[in-house]
PDB file of N, CA, C and O in Angstrom:
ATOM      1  N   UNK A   1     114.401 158.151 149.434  1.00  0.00           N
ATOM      2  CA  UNK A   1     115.703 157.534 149.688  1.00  0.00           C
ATOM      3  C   UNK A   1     116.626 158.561 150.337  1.00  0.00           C
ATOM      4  O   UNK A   1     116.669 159.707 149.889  1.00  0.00           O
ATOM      5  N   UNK A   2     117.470 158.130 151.527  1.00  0.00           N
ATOM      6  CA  UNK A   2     118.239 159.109 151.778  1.00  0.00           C
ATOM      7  C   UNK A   2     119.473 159.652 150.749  1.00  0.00           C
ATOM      8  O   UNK A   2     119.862 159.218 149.665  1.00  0.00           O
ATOM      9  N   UNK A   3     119.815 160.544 151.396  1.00  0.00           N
ATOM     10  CA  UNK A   3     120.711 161.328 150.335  1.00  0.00           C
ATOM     11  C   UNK A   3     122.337 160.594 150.438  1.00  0.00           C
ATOM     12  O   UNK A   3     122.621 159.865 151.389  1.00  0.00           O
ATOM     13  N   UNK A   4     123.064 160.819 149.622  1.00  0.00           N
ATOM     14  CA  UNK A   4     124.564 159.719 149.050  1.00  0.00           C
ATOM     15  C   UNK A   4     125.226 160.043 150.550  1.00  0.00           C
ATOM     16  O   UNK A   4     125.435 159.076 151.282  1.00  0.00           O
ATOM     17  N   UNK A   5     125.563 161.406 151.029  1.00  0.00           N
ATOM     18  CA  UNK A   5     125.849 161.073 152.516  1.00  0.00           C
ATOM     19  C   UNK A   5     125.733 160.239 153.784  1.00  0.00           C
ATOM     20  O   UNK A   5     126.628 159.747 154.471  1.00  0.00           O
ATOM     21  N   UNK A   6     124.207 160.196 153.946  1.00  0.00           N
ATOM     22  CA  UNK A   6     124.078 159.100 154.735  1.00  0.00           C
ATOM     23  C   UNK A   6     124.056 158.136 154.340  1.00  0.00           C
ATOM     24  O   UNK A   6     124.608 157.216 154.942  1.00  0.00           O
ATOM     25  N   UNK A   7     123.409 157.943 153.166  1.00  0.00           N
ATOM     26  CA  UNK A   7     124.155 156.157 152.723  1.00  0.00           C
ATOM     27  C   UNK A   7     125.226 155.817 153.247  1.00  0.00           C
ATOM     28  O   UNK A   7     125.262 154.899 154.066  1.00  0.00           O
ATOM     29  N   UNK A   8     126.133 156.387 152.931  1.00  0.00           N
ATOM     30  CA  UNK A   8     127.782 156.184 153.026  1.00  0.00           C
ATOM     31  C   UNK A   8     128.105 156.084 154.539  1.00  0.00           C
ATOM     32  O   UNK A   8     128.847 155.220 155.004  1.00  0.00           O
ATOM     33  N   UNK A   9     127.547 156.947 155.192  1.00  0.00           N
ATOM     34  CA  UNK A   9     127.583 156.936 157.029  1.00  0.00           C
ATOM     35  C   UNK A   9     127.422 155.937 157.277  1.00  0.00           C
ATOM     36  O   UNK A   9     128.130 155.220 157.984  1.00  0.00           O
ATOM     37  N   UNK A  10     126.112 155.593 156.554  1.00  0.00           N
ATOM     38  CA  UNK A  10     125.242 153.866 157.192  1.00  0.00           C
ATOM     39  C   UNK A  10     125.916 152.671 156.679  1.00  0.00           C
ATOM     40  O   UNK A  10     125.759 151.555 157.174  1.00  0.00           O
ATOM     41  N   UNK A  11     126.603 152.905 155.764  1.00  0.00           N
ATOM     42  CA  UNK A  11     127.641 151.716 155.034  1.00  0.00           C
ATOM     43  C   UNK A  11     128.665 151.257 156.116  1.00  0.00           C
ATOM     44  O   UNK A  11     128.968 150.157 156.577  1.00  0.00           O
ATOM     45  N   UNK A  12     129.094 152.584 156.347  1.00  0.00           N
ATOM     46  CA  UNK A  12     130.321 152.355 157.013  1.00  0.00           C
ATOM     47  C   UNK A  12     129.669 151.608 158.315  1.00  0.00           C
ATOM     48  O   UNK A  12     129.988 150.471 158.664  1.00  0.00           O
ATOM     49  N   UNK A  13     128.787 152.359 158.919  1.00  0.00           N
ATOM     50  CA  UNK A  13     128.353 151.565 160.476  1.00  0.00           C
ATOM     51  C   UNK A  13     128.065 149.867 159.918  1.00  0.00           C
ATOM     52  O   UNK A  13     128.527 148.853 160.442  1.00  0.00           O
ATOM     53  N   UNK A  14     127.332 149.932 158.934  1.00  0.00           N
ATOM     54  CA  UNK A  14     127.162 148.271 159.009  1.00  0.00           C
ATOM     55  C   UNK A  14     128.604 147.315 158.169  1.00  0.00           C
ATOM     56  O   UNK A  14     128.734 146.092 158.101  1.00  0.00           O
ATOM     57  N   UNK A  15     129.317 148.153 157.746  1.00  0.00           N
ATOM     58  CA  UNK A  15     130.920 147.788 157.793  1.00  0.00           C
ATOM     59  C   UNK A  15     131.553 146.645 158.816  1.00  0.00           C
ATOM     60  O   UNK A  15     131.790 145.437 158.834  1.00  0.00           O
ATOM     61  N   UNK A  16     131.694 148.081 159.839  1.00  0.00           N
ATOM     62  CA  UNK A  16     132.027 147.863 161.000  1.00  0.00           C
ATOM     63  C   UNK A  16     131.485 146.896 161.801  1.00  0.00           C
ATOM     64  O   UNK A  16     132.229 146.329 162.601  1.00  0.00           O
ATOM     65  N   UNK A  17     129.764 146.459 161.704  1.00  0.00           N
ATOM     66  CA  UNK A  17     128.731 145.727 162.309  1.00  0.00           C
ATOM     67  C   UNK A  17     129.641 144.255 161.736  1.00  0.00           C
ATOM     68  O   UNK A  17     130.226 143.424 162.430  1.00  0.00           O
ATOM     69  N   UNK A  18     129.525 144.300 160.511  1.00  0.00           N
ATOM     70  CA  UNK A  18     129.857 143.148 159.462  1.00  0.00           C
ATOM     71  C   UNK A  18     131.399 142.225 159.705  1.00  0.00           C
ATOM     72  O   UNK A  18     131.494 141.016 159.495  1.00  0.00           O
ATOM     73  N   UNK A  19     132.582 143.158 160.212  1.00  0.00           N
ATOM     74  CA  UNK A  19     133.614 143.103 160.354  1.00  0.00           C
ATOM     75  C   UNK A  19     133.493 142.371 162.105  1.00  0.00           C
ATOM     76  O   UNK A  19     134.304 141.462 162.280  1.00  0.00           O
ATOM     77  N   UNK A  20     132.608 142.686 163.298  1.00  0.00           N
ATOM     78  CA  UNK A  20     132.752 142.331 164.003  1.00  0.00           C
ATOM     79  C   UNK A  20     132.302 141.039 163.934  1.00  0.00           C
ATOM     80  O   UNK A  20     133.131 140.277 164.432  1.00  0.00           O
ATOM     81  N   UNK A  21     131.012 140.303 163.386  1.00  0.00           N
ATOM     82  CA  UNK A  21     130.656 139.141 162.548  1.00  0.00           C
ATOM     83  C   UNK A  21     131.945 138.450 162.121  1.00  0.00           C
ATOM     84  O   UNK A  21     132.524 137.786 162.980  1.00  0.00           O
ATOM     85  N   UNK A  22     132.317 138.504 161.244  1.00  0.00           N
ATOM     86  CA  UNK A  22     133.292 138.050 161.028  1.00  0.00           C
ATOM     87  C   UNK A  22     134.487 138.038 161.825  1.00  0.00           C
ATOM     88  O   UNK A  22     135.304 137.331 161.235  1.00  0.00           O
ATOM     89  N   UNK A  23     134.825 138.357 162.570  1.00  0.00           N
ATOM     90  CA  UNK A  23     136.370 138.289 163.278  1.00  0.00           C
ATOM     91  C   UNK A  23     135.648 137.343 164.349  1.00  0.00           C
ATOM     92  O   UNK A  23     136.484 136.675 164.958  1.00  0.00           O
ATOM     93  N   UNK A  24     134.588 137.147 164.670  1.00  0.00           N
ATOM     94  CA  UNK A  24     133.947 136.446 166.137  1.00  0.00           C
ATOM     95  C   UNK A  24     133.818 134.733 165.594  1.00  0.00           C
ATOM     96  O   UNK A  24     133.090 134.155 164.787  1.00  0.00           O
ATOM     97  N   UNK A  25     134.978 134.293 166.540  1.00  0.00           N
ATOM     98  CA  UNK A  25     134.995 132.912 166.615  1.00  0.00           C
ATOM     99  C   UNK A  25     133.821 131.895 166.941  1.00  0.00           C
ATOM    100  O   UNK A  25     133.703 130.699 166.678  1.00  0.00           O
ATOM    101  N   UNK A  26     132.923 132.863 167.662  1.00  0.00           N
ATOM    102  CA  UNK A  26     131.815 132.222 168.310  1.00  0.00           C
ATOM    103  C   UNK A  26     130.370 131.924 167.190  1.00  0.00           C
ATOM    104  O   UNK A  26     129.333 131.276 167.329  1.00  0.00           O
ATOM    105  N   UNK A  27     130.806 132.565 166.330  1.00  0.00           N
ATOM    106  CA  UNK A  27     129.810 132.656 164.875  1.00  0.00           C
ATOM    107  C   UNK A  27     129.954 131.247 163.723  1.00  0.00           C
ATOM    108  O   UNK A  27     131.040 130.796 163.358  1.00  0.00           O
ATOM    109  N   UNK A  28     129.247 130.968 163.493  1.00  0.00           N
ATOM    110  CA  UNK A  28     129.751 129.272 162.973  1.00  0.00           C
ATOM    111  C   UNK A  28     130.339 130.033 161.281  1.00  0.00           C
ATOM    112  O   UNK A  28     130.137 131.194 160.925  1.00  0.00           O
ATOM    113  N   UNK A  29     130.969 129.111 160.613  1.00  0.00           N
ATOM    114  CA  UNK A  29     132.224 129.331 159.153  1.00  0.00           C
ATOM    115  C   UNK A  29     131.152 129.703 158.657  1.00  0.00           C
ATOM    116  O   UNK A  29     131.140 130.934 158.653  1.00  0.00           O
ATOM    117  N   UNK A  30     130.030 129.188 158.137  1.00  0.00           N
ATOM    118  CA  UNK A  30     129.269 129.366 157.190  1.00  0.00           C
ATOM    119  C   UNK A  30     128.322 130.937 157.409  1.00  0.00           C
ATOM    120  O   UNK A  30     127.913 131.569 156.435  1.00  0.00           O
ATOM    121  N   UNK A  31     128.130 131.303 158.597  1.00  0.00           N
ATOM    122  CA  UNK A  31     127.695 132.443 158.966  1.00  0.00           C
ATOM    123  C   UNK A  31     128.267 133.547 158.314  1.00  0.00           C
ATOM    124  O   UNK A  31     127.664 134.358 157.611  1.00  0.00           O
ATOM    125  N   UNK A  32     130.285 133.526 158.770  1.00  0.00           N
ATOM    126  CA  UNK A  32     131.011 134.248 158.881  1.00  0.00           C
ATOM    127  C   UNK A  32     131.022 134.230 157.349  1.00  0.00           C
ATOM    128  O   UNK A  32     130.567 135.195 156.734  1.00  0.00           O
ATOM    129  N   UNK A  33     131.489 133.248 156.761  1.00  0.00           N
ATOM    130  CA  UNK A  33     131.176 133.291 154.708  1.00  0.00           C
ATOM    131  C   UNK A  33     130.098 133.861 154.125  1.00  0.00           C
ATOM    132  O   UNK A  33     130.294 134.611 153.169  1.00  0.00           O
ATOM    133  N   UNK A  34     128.795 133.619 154.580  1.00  0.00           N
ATOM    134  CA  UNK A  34     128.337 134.836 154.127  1.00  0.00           C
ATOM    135  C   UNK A  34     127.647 136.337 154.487  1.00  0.00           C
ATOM    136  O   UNK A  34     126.656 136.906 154.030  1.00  0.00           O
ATOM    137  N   UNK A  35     128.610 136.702 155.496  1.00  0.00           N
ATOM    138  CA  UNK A  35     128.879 138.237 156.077  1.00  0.00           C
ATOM    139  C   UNK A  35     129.768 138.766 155.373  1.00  0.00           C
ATOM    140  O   UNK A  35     129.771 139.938 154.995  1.00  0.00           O
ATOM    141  N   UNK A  36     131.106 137.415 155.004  1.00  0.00           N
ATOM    142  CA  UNK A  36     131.845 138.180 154.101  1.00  0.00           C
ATOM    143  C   UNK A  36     131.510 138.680 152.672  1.00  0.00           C
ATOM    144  O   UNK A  36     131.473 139.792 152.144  1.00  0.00           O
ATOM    145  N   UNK A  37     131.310 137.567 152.313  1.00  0.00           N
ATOM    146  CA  UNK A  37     130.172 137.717 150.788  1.00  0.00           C
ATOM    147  C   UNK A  37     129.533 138.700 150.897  1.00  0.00           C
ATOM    148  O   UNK A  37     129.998 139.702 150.354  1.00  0.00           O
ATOM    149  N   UNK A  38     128.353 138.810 151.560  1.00  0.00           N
ATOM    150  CA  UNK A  38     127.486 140.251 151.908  1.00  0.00           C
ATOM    151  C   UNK A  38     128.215 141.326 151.548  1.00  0.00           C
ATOM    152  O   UNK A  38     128.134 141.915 150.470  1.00  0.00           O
ATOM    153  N   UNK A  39     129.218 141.686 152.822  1.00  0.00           N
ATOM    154  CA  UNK A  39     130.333 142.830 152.598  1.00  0.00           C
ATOM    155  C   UNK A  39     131.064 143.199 151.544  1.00  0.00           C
ATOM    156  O   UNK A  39     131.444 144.367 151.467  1.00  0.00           O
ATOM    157  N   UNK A  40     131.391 142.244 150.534  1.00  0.00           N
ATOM    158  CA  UNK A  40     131.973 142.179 149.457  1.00  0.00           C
ATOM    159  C   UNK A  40     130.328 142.662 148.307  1.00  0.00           C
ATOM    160  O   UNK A  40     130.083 143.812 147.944  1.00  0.00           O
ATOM    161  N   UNK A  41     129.654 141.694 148.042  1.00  0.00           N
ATOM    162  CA  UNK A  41     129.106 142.623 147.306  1.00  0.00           C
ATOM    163  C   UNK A  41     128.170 144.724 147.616  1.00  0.00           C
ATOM    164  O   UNK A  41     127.739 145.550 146.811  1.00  0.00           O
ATOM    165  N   UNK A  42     128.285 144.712 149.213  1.00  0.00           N
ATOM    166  CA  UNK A  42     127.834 145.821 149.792  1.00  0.00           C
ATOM    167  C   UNK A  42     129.146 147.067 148.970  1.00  0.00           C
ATOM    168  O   UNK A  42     128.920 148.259 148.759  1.00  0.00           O
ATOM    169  N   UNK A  43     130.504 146.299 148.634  1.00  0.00           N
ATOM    170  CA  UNK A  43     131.359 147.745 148.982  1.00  0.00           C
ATOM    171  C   UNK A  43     131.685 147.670 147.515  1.00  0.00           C
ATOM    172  O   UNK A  43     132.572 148.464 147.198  1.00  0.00           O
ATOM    173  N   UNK A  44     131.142 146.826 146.390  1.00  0.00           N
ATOM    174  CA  UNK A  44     131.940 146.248 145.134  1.00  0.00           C
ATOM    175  C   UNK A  44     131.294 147.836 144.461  1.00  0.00           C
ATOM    176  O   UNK A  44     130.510 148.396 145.227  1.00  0.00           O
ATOM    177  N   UNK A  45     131.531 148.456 143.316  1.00  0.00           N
ATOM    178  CA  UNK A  45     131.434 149.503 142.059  1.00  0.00           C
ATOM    179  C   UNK A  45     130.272 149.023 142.009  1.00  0.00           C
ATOM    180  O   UNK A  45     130.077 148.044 142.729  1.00  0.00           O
ATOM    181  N   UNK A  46     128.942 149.607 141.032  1.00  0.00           N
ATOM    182  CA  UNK A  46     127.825 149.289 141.152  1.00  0.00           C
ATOM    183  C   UNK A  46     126.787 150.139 141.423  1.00  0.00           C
ATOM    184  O   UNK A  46     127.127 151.024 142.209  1.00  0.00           O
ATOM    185  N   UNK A  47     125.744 150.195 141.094  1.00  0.00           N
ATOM    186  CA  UNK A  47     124.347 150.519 141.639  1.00  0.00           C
ATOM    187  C   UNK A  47     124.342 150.501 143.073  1.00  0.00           C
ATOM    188  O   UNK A  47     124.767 149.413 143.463  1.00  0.00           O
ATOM    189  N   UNK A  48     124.129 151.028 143.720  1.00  0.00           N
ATOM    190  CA  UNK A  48     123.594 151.444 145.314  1.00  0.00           C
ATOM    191  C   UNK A  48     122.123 150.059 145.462  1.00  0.00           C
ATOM    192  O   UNK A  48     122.118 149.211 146.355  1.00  0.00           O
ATOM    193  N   UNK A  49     121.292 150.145 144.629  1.00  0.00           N
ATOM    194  CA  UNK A  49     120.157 149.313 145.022  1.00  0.00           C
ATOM    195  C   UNK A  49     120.697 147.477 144.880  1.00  0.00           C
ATOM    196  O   UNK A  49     120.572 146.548 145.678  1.00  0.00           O
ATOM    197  N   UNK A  50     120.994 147.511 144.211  1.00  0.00           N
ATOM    198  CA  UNK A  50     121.757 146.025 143.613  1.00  0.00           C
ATOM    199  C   UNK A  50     122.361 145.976 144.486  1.00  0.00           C
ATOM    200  O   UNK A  50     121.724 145.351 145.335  1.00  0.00           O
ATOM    201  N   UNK A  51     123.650 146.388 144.991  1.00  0.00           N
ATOM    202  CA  UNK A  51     124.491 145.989 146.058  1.00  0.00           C
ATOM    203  C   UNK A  51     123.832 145.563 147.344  1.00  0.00           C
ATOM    204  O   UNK A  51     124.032 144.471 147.876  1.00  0.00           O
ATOM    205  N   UNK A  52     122.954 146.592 147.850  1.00  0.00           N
ATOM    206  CA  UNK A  52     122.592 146.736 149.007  1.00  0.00           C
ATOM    207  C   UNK A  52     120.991 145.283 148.373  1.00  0.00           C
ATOM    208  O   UNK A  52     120.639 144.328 149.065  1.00  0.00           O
ATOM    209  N   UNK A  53     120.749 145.432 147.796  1.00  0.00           N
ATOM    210  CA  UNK A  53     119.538 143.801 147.452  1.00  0.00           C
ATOM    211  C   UNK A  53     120.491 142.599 147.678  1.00  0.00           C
ATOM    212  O   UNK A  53     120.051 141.614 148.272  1.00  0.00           O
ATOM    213  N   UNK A  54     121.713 142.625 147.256  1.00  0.00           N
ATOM    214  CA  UNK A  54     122.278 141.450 147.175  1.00  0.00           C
ATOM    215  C   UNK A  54     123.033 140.951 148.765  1.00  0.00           C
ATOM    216  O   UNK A  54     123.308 139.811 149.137  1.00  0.00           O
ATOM    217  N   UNK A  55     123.198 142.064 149.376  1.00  0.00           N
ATOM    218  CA  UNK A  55     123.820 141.758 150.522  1.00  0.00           C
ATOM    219  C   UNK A  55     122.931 141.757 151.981  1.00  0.00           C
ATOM    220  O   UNK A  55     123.264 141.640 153.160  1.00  0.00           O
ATOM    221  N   UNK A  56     121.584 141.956 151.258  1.00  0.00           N
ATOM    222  CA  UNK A  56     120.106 141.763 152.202  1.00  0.00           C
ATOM    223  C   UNK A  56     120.138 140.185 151.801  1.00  0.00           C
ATOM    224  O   UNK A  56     119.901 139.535 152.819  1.00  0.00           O
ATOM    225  N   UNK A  57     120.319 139.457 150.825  1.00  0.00           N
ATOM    226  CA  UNK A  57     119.791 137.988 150.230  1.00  0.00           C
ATOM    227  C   UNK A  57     121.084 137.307 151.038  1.00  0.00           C
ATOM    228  O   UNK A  57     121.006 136.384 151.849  1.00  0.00           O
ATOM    229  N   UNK A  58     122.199 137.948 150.639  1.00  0.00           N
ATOM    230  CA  UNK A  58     122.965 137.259 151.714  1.00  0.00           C
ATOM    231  C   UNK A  58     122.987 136.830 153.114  1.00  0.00           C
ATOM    232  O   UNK A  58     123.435 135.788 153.591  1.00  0.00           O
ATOM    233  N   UNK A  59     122.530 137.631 153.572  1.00  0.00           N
ATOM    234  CA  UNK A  59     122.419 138.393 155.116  1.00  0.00           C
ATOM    235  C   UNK A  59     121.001 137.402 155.708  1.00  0.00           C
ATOM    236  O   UNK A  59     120.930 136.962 156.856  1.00  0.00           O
ATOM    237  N   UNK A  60     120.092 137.224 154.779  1.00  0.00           N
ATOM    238  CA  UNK A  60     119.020 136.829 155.046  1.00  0.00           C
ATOM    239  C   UNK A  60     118.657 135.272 155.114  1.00  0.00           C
ATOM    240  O   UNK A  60     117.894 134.562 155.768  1.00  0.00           O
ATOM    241  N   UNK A  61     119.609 135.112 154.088  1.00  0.00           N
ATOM    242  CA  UNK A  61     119.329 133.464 153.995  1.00  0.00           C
ATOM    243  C   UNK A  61     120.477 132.745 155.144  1.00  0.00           C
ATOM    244  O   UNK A  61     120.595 131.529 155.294  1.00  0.00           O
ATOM    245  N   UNK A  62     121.283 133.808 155.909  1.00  0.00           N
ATOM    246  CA  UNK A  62     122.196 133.100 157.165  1.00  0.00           C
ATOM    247  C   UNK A  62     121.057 133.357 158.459  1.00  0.00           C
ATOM    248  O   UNK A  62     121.520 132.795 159.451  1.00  0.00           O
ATOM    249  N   UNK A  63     119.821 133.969 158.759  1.00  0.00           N
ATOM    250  CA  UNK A  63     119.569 135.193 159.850  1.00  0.00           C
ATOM    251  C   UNK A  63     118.743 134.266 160.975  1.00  0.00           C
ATOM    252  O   UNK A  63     118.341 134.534 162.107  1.00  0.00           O
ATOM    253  N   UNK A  64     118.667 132.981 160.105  1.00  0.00           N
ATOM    254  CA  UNK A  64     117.690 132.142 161.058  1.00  0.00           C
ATOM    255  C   UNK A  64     118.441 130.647 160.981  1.00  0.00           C
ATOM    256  O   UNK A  64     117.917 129.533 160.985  1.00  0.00           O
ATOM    257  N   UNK A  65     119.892 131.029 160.909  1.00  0.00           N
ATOM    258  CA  UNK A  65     120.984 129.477 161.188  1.00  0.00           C
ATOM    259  C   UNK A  65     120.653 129.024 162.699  1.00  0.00           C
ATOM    260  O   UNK A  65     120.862 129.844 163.593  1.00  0.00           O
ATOM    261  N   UNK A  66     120.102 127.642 163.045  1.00  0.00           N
ATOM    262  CA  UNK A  66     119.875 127.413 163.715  1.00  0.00           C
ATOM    263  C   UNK A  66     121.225 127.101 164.920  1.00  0.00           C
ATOM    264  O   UNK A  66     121.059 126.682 166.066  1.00  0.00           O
ATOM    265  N   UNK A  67     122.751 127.496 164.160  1.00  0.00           N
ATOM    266  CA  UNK A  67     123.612 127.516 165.276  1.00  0.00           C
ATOM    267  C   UNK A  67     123.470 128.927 165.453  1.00  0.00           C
ATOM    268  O   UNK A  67     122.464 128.811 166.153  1.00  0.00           O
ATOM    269  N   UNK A  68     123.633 130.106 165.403  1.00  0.00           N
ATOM    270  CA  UNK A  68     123.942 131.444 165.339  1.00  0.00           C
ATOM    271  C   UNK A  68     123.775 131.526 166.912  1.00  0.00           C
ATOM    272  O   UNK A  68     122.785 131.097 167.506  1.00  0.00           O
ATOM    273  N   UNK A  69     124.715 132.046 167.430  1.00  0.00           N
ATOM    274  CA  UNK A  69     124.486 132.882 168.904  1.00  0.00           C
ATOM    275  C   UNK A  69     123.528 133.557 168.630  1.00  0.00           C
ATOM    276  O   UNK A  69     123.160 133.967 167.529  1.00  0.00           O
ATOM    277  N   UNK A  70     122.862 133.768 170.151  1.00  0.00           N
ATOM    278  CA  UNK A  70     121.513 135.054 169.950  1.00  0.00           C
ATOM    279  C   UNK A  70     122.050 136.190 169.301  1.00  0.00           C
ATOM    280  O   UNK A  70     121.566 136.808 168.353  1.00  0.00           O
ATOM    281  N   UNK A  71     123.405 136.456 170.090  1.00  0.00           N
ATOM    282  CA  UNK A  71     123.965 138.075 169.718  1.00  0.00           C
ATOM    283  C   UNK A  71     124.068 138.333 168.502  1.00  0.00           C
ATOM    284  O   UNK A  71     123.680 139.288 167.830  1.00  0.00           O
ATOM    285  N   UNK A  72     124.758 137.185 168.197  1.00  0.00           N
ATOM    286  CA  UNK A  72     125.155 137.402 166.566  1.00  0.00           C
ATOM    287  C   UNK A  72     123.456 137.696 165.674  1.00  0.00           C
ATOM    288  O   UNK A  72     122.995 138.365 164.749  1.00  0.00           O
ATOM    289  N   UNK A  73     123.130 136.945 166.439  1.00  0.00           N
ATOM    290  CA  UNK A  73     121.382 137.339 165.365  1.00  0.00           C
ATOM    291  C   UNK A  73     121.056 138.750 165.358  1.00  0.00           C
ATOM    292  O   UNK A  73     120.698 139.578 164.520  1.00  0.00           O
ATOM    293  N   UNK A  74     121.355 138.715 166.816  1.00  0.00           N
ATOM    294  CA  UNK A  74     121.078 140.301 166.916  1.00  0.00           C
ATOM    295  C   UNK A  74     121.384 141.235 165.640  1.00  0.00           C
ATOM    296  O   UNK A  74     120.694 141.840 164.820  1.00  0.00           O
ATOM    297  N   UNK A  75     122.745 141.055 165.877  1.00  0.00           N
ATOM    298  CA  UNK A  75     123.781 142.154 165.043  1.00  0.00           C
ATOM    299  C   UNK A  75     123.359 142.151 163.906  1.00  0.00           C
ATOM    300  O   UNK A  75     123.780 142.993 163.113  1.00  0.00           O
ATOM    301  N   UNK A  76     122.163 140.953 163.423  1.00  0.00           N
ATOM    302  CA  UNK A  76     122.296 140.453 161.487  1.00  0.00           C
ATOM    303  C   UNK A  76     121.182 141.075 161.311  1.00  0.00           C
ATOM    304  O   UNK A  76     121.068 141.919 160.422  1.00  0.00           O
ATOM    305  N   UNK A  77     120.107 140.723 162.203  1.00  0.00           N
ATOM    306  CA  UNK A  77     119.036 141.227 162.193  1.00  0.00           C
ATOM    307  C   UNK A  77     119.089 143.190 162.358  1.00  0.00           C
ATOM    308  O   UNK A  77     118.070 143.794 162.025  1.00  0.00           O
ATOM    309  N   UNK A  78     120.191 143.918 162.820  1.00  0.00           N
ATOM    310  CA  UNK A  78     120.117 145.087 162.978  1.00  0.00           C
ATOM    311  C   UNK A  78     120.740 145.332 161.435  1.00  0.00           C
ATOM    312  O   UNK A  78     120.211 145.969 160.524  1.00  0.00           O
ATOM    313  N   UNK A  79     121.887 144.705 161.430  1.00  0.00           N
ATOM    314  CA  UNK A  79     122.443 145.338 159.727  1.00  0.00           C
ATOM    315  C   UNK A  79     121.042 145.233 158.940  1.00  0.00           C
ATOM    316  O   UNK A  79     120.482 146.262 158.564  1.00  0.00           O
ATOM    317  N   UNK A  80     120.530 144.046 158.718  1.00  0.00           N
ATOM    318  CA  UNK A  80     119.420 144.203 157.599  1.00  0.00           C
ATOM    319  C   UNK A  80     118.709 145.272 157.965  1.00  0.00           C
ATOM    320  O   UNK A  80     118.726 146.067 157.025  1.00  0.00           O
ATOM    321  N   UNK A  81     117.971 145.766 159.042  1.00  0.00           N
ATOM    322  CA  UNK A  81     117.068 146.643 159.398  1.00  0.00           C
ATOM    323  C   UNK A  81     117.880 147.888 158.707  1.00  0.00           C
ATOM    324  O   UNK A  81     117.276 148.593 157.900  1.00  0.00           O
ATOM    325  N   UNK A  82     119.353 148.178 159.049  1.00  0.00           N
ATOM    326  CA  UNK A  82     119.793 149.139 158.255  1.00  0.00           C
ATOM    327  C   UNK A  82     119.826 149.178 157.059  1.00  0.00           C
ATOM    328  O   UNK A  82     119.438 150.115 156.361  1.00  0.00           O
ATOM    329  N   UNK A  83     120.333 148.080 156.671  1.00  0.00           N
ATOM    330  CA  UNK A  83     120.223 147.951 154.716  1.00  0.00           C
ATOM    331  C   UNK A  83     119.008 148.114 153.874  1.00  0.00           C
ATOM    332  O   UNK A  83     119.121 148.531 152.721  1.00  0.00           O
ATOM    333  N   UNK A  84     117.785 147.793 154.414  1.00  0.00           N
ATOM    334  CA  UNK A  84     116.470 148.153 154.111  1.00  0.00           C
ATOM    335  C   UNK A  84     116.538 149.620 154.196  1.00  0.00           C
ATOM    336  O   UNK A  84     116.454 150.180 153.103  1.00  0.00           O
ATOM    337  N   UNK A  85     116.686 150.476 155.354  1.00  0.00           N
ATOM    338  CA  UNK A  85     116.033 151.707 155.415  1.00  0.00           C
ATOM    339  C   UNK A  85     116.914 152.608 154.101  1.00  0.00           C
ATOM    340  O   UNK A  85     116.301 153.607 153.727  1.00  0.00           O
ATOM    341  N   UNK A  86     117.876 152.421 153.594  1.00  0.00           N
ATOM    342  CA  UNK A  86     118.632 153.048 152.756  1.00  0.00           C
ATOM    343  C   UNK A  86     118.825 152.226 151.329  1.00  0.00           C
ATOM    344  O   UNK A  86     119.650 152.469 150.449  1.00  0.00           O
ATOM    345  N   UNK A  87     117.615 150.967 151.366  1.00  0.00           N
ATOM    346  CA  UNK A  87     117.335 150.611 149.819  1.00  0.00           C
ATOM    347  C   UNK A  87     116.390 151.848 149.499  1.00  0.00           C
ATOM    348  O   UNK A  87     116.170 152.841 150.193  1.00  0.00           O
ATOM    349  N   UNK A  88     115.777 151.422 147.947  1.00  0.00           N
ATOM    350  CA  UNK A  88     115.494 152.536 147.476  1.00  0.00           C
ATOM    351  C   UNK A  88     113.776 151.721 147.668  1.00  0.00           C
ATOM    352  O   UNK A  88     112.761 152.335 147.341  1.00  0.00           O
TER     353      UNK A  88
END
């Protein structure tokens, strides 16, 4: 597992990933609800593995919405790829 530093680096980048998700009009409500959700349990007090499991289940069960822009898939499909490499 990487060390509490880069966790925290990689949090923040998929933050930021998460935040652009959400502010994008072009992303359907239900997408954007649970990016927020995701984000919310990603930044809540807690275990590092739990957070980051719960905001992969989030993330995952939106990743194949048959409205989703490609891009936006993109972006969901890259956060998870990040959230995996820094589960435990």
């Amino acid at each position: 597992m990487p060390d509490n530093e880069k966790i925290v680096g990689i949090v923040k980048q998929i933050n930021f990933q998460m935040d652009s998700l959400i502010s994008d009009t072009s992303v359907p409500k239900n997408v954007r609800s649970a990016v927020t959700e995701a984000k919310a349990k990603l930044n809540e007090d807690g275990d590092y593995t739990v957070r980051i499991s719960s905001a992969i289940y989030n993330l995952d069960s939106v990743s194949n919405d048959i409205n989703l822009p490609p891009q936006a898939r993109t972006v969901i499909w890259n956060i998870l790829s990040m959230l995996e490499s820094i589960k435990e």
